[in-house]
Every structure is written in C-alpha cells, then in structure tokens.
C-alpha positions in Angstrom: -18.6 3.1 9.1 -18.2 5.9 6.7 -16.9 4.3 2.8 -16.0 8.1 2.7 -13.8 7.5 5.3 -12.4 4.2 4.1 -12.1 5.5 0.5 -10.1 8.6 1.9 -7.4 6.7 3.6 -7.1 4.4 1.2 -6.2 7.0 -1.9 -3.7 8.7 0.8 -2.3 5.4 0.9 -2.0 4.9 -2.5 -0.9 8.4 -3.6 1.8 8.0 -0.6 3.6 4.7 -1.0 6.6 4.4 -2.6 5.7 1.1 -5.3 2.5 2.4 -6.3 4.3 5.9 -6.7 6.8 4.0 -9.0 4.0 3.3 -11.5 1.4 5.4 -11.9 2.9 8.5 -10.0 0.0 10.3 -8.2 -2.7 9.7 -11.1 -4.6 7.8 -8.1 -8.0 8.9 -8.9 -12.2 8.9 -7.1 -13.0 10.4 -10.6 -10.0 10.9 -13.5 -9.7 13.6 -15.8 -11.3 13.2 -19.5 -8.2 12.3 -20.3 -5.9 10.4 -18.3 -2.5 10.4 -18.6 -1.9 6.1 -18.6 -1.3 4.4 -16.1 -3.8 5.7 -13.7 -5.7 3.6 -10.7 -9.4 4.7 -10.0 -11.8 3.7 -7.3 -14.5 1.6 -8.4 -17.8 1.4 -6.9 -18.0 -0.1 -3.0 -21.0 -2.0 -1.1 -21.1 -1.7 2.6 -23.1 -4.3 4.6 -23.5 -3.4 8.2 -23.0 -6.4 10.5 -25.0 -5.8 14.0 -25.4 -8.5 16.6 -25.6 -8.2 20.5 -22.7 -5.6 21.7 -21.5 -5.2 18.3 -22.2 -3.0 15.7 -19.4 -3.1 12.7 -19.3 -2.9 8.6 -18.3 -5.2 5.9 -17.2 -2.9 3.1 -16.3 -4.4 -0.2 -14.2 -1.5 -2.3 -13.3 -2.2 -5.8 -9.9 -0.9 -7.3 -9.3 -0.5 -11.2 -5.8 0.2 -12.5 -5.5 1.0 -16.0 -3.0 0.7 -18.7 -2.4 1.1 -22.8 1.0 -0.2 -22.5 0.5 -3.6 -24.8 0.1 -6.8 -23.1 -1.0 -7.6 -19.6 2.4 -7.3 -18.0 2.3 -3.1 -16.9 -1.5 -3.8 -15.4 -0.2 -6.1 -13.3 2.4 -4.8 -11.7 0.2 -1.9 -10.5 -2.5 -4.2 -9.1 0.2 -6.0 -7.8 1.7 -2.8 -5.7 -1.8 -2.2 -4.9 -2.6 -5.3 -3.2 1.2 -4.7 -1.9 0.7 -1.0 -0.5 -2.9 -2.5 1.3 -1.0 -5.3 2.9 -1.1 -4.1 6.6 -4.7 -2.9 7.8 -2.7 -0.9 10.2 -1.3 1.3 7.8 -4.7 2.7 7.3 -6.1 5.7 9.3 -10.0 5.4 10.1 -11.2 8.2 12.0 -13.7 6.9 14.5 -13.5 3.7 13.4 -11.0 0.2 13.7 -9.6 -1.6 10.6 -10.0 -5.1 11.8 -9.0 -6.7 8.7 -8.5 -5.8 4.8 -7.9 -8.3 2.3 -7.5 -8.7 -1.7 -10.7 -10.7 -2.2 -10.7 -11.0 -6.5 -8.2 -9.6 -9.0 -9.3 -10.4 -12.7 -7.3 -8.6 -15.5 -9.2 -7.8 -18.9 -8.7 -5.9 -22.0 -11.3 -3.4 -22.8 -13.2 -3.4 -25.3 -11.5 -0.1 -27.3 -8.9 -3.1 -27.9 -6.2 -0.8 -26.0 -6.6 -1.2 -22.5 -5.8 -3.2 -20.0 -7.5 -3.1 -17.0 -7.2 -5.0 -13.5 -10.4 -4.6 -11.2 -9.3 -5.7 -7.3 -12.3 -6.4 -5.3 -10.7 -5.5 -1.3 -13.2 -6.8 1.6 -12.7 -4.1 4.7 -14.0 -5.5 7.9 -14.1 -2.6 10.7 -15.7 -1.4 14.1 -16.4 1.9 16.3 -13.5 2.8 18.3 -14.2 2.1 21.6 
C-alpha cells in the first residue's frame, strides 16, 4: 500500500471533521507554513512494513501525528490529539483507493513541551493495518 494514499485520506479526514475543525480550523498540514498560525496538526514521519505470507500480501503502516500548541499548559494539546484520535476512530471512515483499511488504531500519544519553552506538542503514533482490494 501507498502511505501517499493513506496520508491523503487521512488529512481529508482531519481537515473535514467537525471536532478537529473546532480547534485548529483547517491548519492540518504534510508541511506548515514558516509560520503557523497556532494550533496546527502536521504529519510526522511514517514506516511501512509490508507483511507477505501465502495468499496475502498487505502493509503495516505506522503514521505519526504532531498537534501543536503555544497556548500555556498542556490542556489545548490535548484536546486536539484527543479529537484526532476521535476523528480516526472508525477505519471505515477512511477512503483507500485500491486498498482495505483493516484496522487503525492510536498506538502512543506522549505530550511534551519543546524546547523554545513555548510549545506544546502531542506526537500520536497510529498503526494502519491494510490489504489489496480484492
């Protein structure tokens, strides 16, 4: 499977449901602008290990998420990793052309303040399990 493809439908997801709308608006970004307006979410980097075996021939894609905030504290960051995890609930909600979401789960969410000393960040690690259509 394409991570093109599963990093596509996942920012349409993001950028069209309602709770992440609610917080960050459409700054759902692959790669933001030199300067962001806060809060924003960015794609992180992704891994994609293909799993063969006899009659099957599927990925396992692991796809980081980093939402970003300057509001003080903790408490903004996570409520955006929060809708995120939210808004990627359902594997069904997610369009993969060619392909079949067979699962997608929140595998990690650490929050951390960066080191500028105004920045929170929250880095979700999602594991995407998925197969040719048939």
């Amino acid at each position: 499977m394409s991570s093109e493809e599963l990093q596509r439908s996942v920012v349409s997801r993001l950028r069209n449901d309602s709770g992440v709308v609610g917080v960050v608006g459409q700054r759902t970004y692959d790669l933001p602008p030199i300067t962001p307006t806060f809060p924003y979410i960015t794609l992180g980097p992704d891994t994609t290990v293909p799993q063969r075996a006899e009659c099957y021939e599927g990925d396992d894609v692991l796809l980081q998420i980093d939402a970003w905030s300057r509001t003080p504290g903790f408490q903004e960051v996570k409520r955006i990793a929060k809708t995120i995890r939210d808004a990627l609930r359902d594997p069904d909600i997610l369009d993969l052309e060619g392909y079949r979401l067979i699962d997608l789960f929140c595998e990690e969410s650490r929050v951390v303040r960066d080191p500028d000393g105004l920045t929170s960040h929250a880095i979700l690690t999602f594991r995407a399990l998925t197969e040719p259509e048939t």
